[in-house]
N, CA, C and O atoms as a CHARMM CRD file, in Angstrom:
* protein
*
  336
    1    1 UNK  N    -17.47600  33.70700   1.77400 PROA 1      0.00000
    2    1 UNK  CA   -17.70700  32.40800   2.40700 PROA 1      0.00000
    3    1 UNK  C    -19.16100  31.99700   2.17700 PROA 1      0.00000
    4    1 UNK  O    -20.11900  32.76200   2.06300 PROA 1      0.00000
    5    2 UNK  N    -19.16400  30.78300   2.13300 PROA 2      0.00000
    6    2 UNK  CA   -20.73200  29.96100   2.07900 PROA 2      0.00000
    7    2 UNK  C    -21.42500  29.93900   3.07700 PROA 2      0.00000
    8    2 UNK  O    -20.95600  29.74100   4.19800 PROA 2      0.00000
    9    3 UNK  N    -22.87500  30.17600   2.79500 PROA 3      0.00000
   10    3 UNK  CA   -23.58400  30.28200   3.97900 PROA 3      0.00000
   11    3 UNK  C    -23.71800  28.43700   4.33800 PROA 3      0.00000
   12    3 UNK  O    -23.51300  27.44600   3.63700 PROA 3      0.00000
   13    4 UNK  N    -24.23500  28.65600   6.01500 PROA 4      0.00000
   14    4 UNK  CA   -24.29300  27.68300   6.27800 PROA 4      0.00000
   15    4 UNK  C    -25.13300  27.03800   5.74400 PROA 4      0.00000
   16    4 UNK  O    -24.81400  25.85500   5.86500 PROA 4      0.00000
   17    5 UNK  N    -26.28200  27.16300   5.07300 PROA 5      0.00000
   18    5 UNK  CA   -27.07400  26.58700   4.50800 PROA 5      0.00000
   19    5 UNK  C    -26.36500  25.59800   3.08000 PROA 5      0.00000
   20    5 UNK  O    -26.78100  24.52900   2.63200 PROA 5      0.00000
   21    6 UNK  N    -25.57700  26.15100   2.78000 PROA 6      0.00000
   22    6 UNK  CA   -25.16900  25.65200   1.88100 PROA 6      0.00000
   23    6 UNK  C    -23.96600  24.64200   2.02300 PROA 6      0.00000
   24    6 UNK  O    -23.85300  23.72500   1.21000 PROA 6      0.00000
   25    7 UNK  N    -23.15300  24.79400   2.95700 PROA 7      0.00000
   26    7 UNK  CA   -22.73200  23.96400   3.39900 PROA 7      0.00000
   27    7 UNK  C    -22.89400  22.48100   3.57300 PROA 7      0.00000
   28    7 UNK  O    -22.50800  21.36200   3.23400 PROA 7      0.00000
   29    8 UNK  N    -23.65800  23.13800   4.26800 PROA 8      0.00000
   30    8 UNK  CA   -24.57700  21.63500   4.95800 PROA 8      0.00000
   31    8 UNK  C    -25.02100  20.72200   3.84100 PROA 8      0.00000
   32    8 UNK  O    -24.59500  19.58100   3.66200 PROA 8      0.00000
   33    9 UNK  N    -25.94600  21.36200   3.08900 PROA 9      0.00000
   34    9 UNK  CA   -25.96900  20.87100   1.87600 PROA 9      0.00000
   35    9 UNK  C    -24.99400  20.16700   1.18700 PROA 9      0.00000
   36    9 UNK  O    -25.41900  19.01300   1.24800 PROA 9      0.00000
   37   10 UNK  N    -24.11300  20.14500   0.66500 PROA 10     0.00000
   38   10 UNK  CA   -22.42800  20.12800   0.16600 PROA 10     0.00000
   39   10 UNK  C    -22.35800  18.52000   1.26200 PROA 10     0.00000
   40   10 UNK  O    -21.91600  17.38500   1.08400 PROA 10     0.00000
   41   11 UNK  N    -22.87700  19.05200   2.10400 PROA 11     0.00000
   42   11 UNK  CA   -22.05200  17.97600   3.36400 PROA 11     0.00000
   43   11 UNK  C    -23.31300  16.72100   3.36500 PROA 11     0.00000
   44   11 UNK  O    -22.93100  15.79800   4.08400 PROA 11     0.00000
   45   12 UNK  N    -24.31600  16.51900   2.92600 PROA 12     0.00000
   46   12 UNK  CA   -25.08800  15.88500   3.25600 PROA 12     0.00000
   47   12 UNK  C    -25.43900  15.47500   1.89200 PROA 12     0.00000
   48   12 UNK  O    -26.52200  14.89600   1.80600 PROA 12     0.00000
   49   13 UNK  N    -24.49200  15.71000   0.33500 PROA 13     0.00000
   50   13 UNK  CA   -24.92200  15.13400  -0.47600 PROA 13     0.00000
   51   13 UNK  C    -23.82200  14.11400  -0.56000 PROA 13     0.00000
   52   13 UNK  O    -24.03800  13.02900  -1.10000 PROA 13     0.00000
   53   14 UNK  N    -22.46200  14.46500   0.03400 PROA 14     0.00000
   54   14 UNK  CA   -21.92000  13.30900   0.14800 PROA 14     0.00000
   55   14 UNK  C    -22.11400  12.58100   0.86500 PROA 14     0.00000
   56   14 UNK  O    -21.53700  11.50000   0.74000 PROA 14     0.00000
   57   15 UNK  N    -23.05400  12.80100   2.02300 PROA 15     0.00000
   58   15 UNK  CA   -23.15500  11.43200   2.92600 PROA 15     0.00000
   59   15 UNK  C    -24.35200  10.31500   2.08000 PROA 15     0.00000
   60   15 UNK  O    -24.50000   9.09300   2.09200 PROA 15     0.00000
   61   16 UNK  N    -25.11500  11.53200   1.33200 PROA 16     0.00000
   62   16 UNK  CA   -25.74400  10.35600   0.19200 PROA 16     0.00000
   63   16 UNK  C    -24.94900   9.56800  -0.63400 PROA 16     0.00000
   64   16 UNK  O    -25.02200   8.34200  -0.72200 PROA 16     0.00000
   65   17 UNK  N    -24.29400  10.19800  -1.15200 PROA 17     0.00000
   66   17 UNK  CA   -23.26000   9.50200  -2.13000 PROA 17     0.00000
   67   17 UNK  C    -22.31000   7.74900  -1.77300 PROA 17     0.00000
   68   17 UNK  O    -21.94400   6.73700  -2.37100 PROA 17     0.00000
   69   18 UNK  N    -22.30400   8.36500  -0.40400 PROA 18     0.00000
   70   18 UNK  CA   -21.60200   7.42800   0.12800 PROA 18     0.00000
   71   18 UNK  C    -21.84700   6.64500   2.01500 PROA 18     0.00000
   72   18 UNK  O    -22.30100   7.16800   3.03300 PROA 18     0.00000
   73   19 UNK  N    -21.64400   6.12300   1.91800 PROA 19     0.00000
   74   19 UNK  CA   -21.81600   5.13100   3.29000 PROA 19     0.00000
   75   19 UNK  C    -21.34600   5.89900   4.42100 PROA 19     0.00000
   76   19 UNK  O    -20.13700   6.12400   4.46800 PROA 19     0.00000
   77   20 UNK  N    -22.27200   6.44400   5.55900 PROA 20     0.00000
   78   20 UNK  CA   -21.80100   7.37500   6.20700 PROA 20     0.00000
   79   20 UNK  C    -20.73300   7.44800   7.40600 PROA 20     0.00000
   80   20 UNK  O    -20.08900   8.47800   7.60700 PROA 20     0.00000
   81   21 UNK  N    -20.61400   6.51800   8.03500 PROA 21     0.00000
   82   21 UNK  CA   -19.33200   5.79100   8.04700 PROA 21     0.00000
   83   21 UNK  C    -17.78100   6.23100   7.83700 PROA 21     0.00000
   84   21 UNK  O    -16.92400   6.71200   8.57800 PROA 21     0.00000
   85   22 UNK  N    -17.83500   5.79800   6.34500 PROA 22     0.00000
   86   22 UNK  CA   -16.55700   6.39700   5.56000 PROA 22     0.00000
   87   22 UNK  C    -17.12900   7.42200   5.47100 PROA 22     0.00000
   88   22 UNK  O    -17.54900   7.36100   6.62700 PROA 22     0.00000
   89   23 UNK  N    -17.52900   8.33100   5.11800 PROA 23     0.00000
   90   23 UNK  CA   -17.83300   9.37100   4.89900 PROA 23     0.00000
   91   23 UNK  C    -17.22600  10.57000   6.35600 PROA 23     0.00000
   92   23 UNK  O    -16.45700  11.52400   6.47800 PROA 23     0.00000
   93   24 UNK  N    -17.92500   9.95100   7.00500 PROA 24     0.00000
   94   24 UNK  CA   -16.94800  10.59900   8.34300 PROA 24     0.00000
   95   24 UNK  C    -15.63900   9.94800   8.77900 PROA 24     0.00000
   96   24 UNK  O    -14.85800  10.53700   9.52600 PROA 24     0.00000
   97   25 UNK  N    -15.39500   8.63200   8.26900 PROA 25     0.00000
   98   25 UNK  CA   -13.61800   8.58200   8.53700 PROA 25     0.00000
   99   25 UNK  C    -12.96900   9.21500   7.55600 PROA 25     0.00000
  100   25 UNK  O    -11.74000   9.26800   7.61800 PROA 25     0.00000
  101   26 UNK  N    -13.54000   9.70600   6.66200 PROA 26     0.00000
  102   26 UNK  CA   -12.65300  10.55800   5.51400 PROA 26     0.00000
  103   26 UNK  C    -12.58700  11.94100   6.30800 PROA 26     0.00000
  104   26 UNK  O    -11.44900  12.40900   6.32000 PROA 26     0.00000
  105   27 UNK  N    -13.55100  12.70200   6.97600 PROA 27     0.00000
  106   27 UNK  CA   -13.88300  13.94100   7.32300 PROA 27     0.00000
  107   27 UNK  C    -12.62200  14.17500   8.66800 PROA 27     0.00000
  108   27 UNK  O    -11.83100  15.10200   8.84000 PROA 27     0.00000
  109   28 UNK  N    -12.85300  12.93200   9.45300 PROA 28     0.00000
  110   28 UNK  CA   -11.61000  12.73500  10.48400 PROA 28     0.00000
  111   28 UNK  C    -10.45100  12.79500   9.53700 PROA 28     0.00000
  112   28 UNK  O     -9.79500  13.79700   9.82100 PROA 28     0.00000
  113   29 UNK  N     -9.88800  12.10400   8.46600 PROA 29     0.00000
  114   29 UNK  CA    -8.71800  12.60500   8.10900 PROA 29     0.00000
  115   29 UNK  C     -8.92600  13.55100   7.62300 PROA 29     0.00000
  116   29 UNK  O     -7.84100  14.12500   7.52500 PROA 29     0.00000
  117   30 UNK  N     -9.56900  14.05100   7.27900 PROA 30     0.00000
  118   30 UNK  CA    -9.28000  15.46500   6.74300 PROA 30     0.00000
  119   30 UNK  C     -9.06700  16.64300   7.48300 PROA 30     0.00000
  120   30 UNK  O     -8.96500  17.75300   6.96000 PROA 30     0.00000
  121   31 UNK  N     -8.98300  16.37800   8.92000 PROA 31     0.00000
  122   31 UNK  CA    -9.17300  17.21800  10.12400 PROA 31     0.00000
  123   31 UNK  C    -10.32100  18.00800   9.88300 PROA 31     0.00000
  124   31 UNK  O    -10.12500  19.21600  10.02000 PROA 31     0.00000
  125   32 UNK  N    -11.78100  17.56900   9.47300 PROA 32     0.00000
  126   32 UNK  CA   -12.86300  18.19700   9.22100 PROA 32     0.00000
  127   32 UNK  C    -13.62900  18.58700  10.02200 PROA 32     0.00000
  128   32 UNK  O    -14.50200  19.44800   9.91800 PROA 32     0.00000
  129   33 UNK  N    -13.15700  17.60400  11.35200 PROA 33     0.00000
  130   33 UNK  CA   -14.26700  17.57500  12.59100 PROA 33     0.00000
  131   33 UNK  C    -13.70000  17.73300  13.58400 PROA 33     0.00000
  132   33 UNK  O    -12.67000  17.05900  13.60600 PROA 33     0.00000
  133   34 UNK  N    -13.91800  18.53100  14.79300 PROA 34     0.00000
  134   34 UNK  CA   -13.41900  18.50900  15.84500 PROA 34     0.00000
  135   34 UNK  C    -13.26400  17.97700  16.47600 PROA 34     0.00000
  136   34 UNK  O    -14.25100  17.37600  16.90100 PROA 34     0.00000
  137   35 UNK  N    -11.94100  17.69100  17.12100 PROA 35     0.00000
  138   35 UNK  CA   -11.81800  16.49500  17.75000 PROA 35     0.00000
  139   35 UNK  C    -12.45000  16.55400  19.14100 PROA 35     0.00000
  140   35 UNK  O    -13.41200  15.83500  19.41000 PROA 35     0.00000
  141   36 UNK  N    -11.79900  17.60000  20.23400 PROA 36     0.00000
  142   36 UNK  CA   -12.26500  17.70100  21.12800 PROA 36     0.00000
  143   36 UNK  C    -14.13800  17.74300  20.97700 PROA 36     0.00000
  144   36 UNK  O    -14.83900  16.95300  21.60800 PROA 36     0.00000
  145   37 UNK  N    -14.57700  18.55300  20.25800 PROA 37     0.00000
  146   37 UNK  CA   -16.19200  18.41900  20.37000 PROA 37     0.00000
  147   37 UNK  C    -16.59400  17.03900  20.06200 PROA 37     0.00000
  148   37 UNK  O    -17.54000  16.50500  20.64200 PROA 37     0.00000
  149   38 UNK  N    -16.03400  16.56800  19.33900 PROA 38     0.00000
  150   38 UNK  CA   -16.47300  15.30200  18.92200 PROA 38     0.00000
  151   38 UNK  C    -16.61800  13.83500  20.68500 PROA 38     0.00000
  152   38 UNK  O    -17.46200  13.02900  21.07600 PROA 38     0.00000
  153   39 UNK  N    -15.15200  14.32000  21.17200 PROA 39     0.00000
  154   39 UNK  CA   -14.85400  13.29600  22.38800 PROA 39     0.00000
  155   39 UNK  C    -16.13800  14.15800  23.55900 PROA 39     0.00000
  156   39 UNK  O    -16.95700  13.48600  24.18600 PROA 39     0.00000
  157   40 UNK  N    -16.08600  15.41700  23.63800 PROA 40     0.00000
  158   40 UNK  CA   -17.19700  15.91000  24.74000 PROA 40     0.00000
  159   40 UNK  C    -18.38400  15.16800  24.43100 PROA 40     0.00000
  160   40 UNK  O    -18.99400  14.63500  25.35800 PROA 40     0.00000
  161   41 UNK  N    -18.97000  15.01700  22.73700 PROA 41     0.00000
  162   41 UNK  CA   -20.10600  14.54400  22.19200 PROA 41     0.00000
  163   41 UNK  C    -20.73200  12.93400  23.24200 PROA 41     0.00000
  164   41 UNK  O    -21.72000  12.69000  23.93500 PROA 41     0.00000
  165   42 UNK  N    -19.19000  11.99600  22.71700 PROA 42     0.00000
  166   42 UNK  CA   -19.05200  10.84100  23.36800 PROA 42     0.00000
  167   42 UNK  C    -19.52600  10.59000  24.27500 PROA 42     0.00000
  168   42 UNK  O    -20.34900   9.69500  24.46900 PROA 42     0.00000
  169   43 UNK  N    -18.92800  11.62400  25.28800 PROA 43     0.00000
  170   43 UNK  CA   -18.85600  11.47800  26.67300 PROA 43     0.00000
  171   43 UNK  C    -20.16600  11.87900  27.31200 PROA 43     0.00000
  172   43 UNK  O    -20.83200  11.15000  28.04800 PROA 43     0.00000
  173   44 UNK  N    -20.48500  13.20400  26.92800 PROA 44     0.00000
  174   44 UNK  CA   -21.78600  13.45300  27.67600 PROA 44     0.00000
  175   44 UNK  C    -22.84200  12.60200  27.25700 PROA 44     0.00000
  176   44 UNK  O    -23.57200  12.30000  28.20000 PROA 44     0.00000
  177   45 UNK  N    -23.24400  12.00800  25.93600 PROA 45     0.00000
  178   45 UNK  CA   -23.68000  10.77000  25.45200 PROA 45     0.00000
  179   45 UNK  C    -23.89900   9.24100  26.04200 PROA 45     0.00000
  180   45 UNK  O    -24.92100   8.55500  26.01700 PROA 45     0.00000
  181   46 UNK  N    -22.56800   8.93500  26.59000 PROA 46     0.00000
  182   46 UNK  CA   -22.28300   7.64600  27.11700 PROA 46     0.00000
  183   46 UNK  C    -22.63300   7.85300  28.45000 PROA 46     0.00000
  184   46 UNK  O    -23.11600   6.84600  28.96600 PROA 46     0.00000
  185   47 UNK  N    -22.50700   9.29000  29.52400 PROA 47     0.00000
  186   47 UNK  CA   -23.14700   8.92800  30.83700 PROA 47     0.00000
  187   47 UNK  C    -24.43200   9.48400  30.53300 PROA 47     0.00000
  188   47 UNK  O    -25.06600   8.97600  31.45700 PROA 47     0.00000
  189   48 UNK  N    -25.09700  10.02700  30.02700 PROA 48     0.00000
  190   48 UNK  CA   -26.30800   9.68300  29.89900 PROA 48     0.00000
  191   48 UNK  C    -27.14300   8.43200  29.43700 PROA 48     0.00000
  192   48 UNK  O    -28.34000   8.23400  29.64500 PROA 48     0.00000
  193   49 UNK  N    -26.30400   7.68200  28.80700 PROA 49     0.00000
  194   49 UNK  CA   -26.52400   5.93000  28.54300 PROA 49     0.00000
  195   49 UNK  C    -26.58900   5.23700  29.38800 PROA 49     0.00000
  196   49 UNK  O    -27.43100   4.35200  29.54100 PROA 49     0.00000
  197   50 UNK  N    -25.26600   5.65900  30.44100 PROA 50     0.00000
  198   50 UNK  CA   -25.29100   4.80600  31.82700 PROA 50     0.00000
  199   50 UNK  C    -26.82700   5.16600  32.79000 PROA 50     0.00000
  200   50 UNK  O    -27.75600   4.43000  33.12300 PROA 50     0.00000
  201   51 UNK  N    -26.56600   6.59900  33.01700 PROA 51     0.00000
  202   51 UNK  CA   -27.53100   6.69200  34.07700 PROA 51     0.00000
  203   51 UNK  C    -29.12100   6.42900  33.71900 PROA 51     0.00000
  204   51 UNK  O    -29.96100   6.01500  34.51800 PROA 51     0.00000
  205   52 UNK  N    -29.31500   6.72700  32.48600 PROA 52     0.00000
  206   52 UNK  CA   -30.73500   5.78100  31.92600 PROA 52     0.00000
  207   52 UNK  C    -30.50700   4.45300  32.26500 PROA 52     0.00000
  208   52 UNK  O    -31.60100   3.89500  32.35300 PROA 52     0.00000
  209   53 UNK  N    -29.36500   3.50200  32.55300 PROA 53     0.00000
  210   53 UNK  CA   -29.86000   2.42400  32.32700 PROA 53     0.00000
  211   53 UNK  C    -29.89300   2.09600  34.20500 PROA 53     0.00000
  212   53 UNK  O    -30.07800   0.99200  34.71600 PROA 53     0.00000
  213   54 UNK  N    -29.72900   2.99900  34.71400 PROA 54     0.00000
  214   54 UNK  CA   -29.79800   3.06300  35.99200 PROA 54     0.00000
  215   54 UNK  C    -28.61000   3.39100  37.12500 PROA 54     0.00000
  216   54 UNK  O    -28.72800   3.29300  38.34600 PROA 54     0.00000
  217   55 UNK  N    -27.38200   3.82600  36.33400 PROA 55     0.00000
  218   55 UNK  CA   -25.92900   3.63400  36.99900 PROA 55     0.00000
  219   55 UNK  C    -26.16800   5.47900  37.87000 PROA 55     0.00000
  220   55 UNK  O    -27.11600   6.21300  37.59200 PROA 55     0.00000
  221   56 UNK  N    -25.49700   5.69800  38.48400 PROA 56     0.00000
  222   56 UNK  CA   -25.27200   6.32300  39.21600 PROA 56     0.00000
  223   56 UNK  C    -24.48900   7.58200  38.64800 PROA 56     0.00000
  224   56 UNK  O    -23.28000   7.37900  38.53500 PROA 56     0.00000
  225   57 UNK  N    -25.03700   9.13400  38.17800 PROA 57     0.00000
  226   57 UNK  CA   -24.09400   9.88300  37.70800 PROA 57     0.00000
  227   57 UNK  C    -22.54800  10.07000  37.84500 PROA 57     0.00000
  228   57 UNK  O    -21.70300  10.02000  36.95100 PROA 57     0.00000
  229   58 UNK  N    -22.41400  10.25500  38.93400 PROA 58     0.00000
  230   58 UNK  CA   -20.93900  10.28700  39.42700 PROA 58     0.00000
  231   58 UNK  C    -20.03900   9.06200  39.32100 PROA 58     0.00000
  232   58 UNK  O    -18.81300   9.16200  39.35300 PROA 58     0.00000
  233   59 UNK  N    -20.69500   7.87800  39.19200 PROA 59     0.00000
  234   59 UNK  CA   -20.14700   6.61700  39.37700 PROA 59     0.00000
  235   59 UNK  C    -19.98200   6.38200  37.95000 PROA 59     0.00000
  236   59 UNK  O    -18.98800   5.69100  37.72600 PROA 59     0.00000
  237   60 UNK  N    -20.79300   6.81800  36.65100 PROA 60     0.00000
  238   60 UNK  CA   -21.02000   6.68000  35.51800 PROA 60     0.00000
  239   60 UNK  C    -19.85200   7.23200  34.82600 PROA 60     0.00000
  240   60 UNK  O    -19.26800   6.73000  33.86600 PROA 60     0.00000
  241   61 UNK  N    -19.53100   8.54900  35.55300 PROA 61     0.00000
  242   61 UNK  CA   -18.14600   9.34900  35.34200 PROA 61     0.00000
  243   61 UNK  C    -17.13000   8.70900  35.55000 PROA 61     0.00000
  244   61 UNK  O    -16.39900   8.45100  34.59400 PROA 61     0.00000
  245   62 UNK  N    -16.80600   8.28600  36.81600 PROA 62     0.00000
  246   62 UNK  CA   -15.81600   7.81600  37.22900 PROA 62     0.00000
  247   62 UNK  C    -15.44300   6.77700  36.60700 PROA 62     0.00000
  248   62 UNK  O    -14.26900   6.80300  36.23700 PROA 62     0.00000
  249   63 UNK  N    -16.11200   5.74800  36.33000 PROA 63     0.00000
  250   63 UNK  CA   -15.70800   4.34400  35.04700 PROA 63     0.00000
  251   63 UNK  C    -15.42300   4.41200  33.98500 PROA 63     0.00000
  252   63 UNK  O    -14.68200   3.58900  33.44700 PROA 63     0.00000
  253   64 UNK  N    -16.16000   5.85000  33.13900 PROA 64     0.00000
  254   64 UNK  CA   -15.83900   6.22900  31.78900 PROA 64     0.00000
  255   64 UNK  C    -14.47000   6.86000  31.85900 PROA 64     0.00000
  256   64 UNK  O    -13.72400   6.87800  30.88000 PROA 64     0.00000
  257   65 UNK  N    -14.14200   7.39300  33.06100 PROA 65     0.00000
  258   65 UNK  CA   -12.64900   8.25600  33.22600 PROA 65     0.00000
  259   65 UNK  C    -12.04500   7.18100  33.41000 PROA 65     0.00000
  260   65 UNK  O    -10.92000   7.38500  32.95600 PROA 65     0.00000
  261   66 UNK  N    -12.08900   6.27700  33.75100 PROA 66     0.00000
  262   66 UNK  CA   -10.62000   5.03700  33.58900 PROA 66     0.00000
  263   66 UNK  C    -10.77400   4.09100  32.56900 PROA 66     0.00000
  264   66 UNK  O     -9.86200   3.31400  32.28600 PROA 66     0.00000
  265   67 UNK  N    -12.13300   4.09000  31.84300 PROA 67     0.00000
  266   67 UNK  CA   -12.20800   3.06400  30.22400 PROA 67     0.00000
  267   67 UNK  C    -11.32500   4.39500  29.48000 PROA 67     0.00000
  268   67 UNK  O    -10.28300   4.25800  28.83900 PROA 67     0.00000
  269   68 UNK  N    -11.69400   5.07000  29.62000 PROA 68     0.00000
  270   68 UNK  CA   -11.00900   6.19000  28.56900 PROA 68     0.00000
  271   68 UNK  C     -9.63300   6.79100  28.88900 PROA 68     0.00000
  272   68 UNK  O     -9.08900   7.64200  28.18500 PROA 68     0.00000
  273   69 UNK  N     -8.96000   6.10900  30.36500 PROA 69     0.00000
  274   69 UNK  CA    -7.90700   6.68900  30.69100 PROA 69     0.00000
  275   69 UNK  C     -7.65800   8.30400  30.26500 PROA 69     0.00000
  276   69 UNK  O     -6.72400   8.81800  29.64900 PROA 69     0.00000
  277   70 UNK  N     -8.95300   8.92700  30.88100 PROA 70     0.00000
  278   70 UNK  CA    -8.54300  10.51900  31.27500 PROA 70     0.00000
  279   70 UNK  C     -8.44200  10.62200  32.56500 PROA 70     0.00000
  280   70 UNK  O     -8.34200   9.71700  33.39400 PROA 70     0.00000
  281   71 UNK  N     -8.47700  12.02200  32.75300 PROA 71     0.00000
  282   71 UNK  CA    -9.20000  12.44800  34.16400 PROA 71     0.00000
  283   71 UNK  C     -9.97600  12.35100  34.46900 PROA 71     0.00000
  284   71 UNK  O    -10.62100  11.77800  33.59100 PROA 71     0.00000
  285   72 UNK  N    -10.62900  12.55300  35.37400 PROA 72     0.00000
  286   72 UNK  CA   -12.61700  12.64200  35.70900 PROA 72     0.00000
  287   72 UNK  C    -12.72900  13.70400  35.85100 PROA 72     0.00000
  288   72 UNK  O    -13.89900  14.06000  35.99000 PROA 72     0.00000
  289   73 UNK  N    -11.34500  15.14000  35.91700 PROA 73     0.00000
  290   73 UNK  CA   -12.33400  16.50300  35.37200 PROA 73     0.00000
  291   73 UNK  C    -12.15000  16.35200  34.05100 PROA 73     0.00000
  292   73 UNK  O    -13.13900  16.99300  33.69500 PROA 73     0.00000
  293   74 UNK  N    -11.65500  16.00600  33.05900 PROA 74     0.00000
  294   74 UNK  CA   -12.11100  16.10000  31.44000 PROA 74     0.00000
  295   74 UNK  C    -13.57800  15.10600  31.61500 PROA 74     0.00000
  296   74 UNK  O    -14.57200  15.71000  31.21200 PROA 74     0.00000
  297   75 UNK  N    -13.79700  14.02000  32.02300 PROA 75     0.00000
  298   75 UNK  CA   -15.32200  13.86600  31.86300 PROA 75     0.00000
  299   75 UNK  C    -16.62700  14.61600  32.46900 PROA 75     0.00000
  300   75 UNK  O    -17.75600  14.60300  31.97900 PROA 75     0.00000
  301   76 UNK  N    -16.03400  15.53600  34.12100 PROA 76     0.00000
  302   76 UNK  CA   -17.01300  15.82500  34.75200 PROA 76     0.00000
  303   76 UNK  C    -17.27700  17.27600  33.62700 PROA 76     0.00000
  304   76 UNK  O    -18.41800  17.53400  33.24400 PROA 76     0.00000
  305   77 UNK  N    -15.96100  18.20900  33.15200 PROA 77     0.00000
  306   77 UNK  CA   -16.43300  19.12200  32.61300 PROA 77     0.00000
  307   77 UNK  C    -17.08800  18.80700  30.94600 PROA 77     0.00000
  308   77 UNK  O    -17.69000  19.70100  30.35200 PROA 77     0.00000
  309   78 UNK  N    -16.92700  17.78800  30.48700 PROA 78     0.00000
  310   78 UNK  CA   -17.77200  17.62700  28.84700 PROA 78     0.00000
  311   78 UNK  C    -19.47800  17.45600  29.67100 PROA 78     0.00000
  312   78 UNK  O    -20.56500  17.92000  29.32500 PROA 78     0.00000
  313   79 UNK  N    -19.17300  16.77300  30.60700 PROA 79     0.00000
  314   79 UNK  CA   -20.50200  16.86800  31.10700 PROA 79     0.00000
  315   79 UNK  C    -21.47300  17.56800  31.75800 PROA 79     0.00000
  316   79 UNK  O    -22.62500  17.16900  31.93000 PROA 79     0.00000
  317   80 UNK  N    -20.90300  18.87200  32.21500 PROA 80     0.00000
  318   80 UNK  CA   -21.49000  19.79300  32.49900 PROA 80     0.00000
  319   80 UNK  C    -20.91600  21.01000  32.05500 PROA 80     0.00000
  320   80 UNK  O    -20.72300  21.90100  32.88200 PROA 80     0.00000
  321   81 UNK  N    -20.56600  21.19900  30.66800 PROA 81     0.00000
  322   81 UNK  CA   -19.93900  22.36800  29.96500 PROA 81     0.00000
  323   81 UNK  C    -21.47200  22.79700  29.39100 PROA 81     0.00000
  324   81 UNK  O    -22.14300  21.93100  28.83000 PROA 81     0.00000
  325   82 UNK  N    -21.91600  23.95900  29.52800 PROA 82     0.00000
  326   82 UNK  CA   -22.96100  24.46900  28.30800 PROA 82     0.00000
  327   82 UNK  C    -22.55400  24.42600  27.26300 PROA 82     0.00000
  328   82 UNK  O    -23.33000  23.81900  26.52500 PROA 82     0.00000
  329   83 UNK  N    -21.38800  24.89500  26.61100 PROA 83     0.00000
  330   83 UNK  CA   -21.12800  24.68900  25.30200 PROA 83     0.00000
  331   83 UNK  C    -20.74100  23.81700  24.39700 PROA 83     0.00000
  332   83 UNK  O    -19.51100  23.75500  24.39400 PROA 83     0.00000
  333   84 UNK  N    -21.22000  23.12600  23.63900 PROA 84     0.00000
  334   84 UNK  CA   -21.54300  22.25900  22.85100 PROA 84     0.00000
  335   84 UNK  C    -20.65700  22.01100  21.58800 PROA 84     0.00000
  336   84 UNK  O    -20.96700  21.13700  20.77800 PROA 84     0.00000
């Protein structure tokens, strides 16, 4: 197997190549990327967007759990999972 170094590499000459964008809607079909890490990414992302802009942690949760029609434990735990 390839080290990660090289990988990455591999992975970042096509995002030169091409518009990065497509480049990651190709990677999504390709099942390249995780989905779940990808939606935790979102999420812990977007209430930290809210509460910078002044919203209320818990309240920040709770709105993203019904725009996103989950639960509010799938948002409370992406948001306080250590693992990444």
């Amino acid at each position: 197997m390839y080290n990660k170094r090289k990988l990455l590499i591999a992975l970042s000459k096509q995002i030169e190549q091409g518009a990065p964008m497509e480049v990651l809607e190709q990677m999504w079909r390709e099942q390249l990327l995780d989905k779940t890490a990808v939606e935790k990414l979102y999420i812990r992302t977007e209430v930290e967007r809210r509460v910078r802009a002044g919203e209320g942690k818990t309240k920040a949760m709770e709105q993203l759990s019904a725009e996103l029609n989950c639960s509010y434990e799938k948002v409370r735990t992406a948001v306080y999972s250590k693992k990444h």
